[in-house]
N, C-alpha and C positions, 0 to 999 in steps of 0.2 A: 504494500500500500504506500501512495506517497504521500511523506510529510506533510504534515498539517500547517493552514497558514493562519495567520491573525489578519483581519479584515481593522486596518485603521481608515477611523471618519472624523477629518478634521474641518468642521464647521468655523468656517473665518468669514471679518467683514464681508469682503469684495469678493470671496470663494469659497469652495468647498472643495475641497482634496480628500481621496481616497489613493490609498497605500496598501498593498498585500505582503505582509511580511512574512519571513522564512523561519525556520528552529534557529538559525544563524544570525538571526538578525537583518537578515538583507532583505531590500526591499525588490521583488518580485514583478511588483507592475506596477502604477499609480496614473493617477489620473484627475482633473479640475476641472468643475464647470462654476463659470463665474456668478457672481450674483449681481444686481445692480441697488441704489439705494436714491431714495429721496430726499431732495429738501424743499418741501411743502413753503417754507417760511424760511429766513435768516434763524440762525442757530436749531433750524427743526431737523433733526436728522432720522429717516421711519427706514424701515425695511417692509417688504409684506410675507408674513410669517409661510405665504403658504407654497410662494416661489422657494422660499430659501430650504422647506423641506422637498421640492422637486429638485433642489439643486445636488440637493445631496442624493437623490433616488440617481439622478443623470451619473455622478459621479460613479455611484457605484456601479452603475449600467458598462459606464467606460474602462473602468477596472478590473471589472472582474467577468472570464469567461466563464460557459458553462465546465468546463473543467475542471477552474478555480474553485469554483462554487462548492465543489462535493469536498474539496480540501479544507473548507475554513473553518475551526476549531470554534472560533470566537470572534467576536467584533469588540472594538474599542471606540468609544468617542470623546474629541477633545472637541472643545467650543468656544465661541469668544462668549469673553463673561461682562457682565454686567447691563446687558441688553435684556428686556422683559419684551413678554407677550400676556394677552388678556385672552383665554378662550374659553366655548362652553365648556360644561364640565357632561353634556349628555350627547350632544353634537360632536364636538371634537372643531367645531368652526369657531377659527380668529375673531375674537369681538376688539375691530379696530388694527389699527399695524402694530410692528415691532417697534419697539423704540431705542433707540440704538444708544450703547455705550460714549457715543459721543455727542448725542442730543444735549442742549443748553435750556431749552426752554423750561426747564425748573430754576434758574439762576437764581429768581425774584425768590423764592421760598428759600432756599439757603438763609440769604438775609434776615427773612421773618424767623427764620429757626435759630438764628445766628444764639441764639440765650442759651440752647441744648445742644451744642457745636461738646462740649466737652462731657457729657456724658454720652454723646452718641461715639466720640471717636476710644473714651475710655471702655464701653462696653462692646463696639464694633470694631475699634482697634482701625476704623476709616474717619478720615476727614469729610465734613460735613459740606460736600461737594456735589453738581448736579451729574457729576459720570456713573455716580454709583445710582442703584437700581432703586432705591428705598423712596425718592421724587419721584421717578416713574411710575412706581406703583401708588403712589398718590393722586398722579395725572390721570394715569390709566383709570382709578375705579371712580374718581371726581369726575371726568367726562361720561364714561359709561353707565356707574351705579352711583350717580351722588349720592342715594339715602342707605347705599348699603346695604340693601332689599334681597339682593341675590348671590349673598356670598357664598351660599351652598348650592349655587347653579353654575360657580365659577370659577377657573382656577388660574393664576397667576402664575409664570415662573420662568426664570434666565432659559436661554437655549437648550441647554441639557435638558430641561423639561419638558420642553415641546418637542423634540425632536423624540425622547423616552413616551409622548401621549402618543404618537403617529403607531406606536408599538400595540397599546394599549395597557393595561393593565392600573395598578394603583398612580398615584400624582406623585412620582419621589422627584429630589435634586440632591445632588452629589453634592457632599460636608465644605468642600473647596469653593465650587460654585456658588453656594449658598454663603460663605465667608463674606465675599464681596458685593451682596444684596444691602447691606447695612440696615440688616434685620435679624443681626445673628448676633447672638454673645458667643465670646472665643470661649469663653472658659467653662460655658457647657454644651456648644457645637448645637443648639436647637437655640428657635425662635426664643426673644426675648418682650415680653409682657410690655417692657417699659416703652420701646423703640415700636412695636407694634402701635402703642395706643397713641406714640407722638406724630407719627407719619401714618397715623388712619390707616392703617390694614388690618381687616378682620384676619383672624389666624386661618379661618375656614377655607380661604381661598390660597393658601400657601401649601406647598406640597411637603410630605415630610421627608426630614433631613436624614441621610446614608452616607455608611461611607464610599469611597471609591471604589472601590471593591466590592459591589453588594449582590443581592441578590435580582439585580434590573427586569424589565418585561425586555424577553426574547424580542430579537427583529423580525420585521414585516416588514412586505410592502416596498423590498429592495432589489428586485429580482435583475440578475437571476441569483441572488442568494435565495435559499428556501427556507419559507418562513420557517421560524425553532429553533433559527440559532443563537447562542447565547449570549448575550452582550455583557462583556465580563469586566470591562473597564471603563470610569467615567472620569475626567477628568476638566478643568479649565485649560485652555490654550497655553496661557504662559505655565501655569504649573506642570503641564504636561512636557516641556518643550526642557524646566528643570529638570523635569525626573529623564529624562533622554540624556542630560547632560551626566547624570551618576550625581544629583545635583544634593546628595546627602552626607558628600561627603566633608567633612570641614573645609573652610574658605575658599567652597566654588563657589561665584557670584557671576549669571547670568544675563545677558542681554538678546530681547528677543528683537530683532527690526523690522515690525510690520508697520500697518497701516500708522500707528499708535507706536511705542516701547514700552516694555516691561524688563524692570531691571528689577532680579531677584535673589535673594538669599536665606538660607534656611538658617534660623533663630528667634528666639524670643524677643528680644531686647528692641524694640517699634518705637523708643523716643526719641529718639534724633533727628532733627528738625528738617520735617518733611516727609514723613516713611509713612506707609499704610503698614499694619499689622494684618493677615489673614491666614487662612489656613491654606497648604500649599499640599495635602493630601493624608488621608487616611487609609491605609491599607489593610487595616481591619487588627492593628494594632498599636491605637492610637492618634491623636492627633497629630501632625508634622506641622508646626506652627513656620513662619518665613517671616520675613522683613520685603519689602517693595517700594519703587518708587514706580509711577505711573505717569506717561509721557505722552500729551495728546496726539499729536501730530508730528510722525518723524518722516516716513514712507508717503504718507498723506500730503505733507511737503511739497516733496517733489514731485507727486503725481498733480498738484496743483499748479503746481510751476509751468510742467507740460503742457498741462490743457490751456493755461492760460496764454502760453506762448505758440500752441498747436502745431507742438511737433513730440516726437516719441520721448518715453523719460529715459532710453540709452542716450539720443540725440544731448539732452539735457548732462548726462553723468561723462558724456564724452569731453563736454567744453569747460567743464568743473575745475579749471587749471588752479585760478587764485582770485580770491575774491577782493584784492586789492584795496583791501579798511572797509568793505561795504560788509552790515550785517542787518541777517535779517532773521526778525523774531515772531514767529509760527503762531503767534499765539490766539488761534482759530478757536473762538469760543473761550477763550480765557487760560492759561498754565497749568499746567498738573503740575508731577511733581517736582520740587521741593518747595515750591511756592504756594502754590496750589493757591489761586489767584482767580476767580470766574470774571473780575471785572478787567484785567488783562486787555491789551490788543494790539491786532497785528504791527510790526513794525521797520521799518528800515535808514537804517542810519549811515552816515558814510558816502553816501552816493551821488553823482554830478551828473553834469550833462554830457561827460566821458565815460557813463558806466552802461555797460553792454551786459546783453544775456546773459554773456561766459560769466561776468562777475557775479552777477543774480545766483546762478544759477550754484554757485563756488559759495557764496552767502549760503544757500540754503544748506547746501550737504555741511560745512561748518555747524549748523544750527542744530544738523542731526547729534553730530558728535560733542558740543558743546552741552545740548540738553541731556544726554547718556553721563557726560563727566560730572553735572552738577550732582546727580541723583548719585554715582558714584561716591563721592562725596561726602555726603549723608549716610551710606552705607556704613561706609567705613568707622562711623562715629559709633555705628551701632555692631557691628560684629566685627572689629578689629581691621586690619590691612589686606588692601586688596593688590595680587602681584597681577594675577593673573582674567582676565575678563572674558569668561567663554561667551561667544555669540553665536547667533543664529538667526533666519530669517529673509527672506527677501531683498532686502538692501544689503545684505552683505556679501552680495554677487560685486561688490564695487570694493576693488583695490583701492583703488584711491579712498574711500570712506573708509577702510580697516587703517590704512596707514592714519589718515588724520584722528581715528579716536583712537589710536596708541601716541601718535605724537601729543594731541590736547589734553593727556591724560597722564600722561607719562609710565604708562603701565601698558606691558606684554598684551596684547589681545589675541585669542584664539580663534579662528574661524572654522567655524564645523565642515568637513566634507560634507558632511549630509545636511540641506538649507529646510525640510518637511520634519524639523524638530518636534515641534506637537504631536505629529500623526503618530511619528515613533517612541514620542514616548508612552504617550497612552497603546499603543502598542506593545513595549514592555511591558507595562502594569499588566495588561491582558493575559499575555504569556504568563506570566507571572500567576494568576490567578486558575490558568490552565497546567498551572504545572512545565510547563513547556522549560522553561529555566527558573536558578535563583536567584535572590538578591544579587547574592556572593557572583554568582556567574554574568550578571547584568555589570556590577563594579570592573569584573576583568577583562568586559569585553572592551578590544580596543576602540578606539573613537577618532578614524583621523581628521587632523586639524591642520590649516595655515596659520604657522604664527609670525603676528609683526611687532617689533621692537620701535617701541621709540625713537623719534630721532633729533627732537627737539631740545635745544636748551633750556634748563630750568627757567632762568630769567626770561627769556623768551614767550616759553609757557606762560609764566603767569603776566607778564603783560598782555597774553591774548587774550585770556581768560578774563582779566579785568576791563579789556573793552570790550568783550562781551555782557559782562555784567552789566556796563555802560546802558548797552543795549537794552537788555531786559529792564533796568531803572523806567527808561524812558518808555516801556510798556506798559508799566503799572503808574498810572497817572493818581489813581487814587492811594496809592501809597505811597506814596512821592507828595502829592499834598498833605497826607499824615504826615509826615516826616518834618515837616516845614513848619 
């Protein structure tokens, strides 16, 4: 008989990827069909929840033959976190879009919350910001159920959840996923009473919490996989993208470069100014608590740069030479982390009636690796010295951006051979769960990597770094008149 394979589904912004992996670890086949998203409004960002699970039905269409099929052991799914969906609970139909992880239009309510800002991030271990999902689910049941009438006809929950209703079976979400809702207390991994009754969510409509590892509803509805098979791993995107890294192991710290960044590290210690605390996975022995900085727009960047300039984003990363004192700060929708700023915006400074695309465009990939060093930064205050920076992701197809975030940064950066981090690691976890390997065997599997060495002079360094700060000053206007 031949070897069995792991079915990874990794649910992102702009895509959906599917991976077939081996007992070896090697990926088999994979495949992506895109998604696309809306902006209704200035800072509205929607998905519709019912394309994004045909995205994933395509995906796996294009992945996997009938051959594969009779092989796959397990399925695994990662997903981007902190997006909600509102649907029936007897239907199975969307009430309303998705609302995406990067939607702004809760800004106004932060402010009003702004009194409960420090027992939401004490007991949610999150800053009281409109990315996380806990506004969302305020939006969502204030426009649909204002009186709250139907909470037992409705169920609420991040993408792990919807894509686990398509299956059918009870309303669960994965302990991780659930982390980042900023509806969860860390320190007993279930809904918390307090944060429930401040952001109006009846608990009725919340799915209950598991670990990653759990006991999931089988897949449907994915053919040609056949329905019964068992979905043995659930994870978040970046968490998943850690565990792919071996990312348990003391002082590996992570960068993922998508639409968005996620720089992460596994430990307790969430006070250093600027970190979210969350839980980074459960594997049915515990909770695996992390440190994170969250970064709105790094990938997103430069795919706006593109559009806006209407040429490819290679075209774009080809002319990336020097941004010659121009800088420009992303701040689409207000800063994450370490600022974590909503009132924030976009900015560019530096710039004449001598400054050309190439510069622009040199500006922006600077920004990517600028806003990775700051959150860096912050790390370090909370889990000791960082030499090494494993990455991963989409954007890190570009040399030139690995060199510049080891030279801004002054620290070794690793670039993974393999860029479908998420898919594989919640594909580990799967395996893992099927027996297929252990921990101990997932630690010794090799991992190859490009590394690049700094090349910058200290001094040097931080004068860059300081006019970039420059930058960022001049974004936040409201804190700049605070200051004053």
């Amino acid at each position: 008989m031949a070897d069995p394979l792991i079915l990874a589904i990794d649910q992102g912004t702009s895509s959906t990827k599917a991976l077939l992996v081996d007992t070896r670890g090697q990926v088999v086949s994979r495949a992506v069909a895109p998604l696309s998203e809306a902006q209704p409004r200035p800072g509205w960002v929607e998905q519709d929840p019912g394309e994004l699970w045909q995205s994933v039905q395509r995906a796996v269409a294009d992945c996997v033959t009938p051959a594969h099929a009779e092989r796959v052991a397990g399925v695994g799914i990662s997903n981007q976190r902190e997006s909600l969906v509102l649907w029936e609970r007897r239907t199975g139909e969307p009430v309303g879009p998705l609302l995406s992880w990067q939607d702004q239009r809760t800004a106004d309510r932060c402010h009003e919350l702004a009194g409960s800002a420090e027992l939401v991030r004490s007991v949610s271990g999150l800053p009281l910001d409109p990315m996380f999902s806990a506004l969302k689910a305020r939006w969502l049941l204030d426009t649909y159920d204002p009186g709250r009438r139907r909470a037992g006809e409705l169920c609420l929950g991040t993408v792990d959840s919807w894509l686990l209703s398509r299956f059918g079976g009870e309303h669960l979400v994965e302990v991780g996923n659930a982390s980042r809702t900023q509806l969860l207390d860390l320190a007993t991994g279930d809904w918390d009473a307090r944060l429930l009754e401040l952001f109006g969510v009846p608990r009725e409509v919340l799915p209950r919490v598991v670990p990653s590892c759990a006991a999931f509803p089988a897949a449907r509805g994915l053919a040609p996989l056949q329905d019964g098979v068992p979905v043995l791993a659930v994870m978040g995107d970046s968490h998943a993208a850690m565990f792919a890294h071996a990312g348990w192991r003391p002082g590996v710290v992570k960068a993922t470069y998508g639409t968005g960044s996620s720089v992460m590290a596994i430990g307790e210690d969430g006070q250093a100014q600027g970190l979210c605390r969350s839980i980074a996975w459960d594997l049915g022995d515990g909770l695996a608590l992390c440190v994170e900085g969250n970064i709105r727009a790094t990938g997103r960047t430069i795919t706006w740069l593109a559009e806006l300039f209407g040429v490819p984003v290679q075209t774009l990363l080809n002319e990336a030479e020097a941004a010659d004192g121009v800088h420009f700060v992303p701040a689409f929708g207000g800063l994450g982390a370490p600022w974590w700023d909503p009132d924030a915006t976009p900015v560019i400074t530096g710039f004449s009636l001598g400054t050309r695309r190439a510069q622009l465009a040199a500006a922006a990939l600077e920004a990517v690796a600028f806003q990775v060093e700051d959150v860096l930064t912050a790390i370090e205050q909370a889990v000791g010295q960082v030499r090494v920076l494993m990455t991963d992701g989409g954007l890190t197809h570009s040399d030139r951006l690995m060199r510049l975030q080891a030279d801004l940064s002054g620290r070794v950066v690793a670039r993974s051979g393999e860029h479908d981090l998420s898919a594989l690691g919640v594909a580990d976890a799967a395996g893992l769960t099927a027996k297929l390997w252990t921990l101990e065997e997932l630690e010794r599997r090799p991992r190859p990597a490009d590394t690049y060495e700094p090349g910058l002079g200290e001094a040097e360094r931080r004068a860059r770094r300081h006019a970039w700060h420059e930058a960022v000053r001049r974004s936040r206007p409201a804190q700049e008149r605070s200051a004053t």
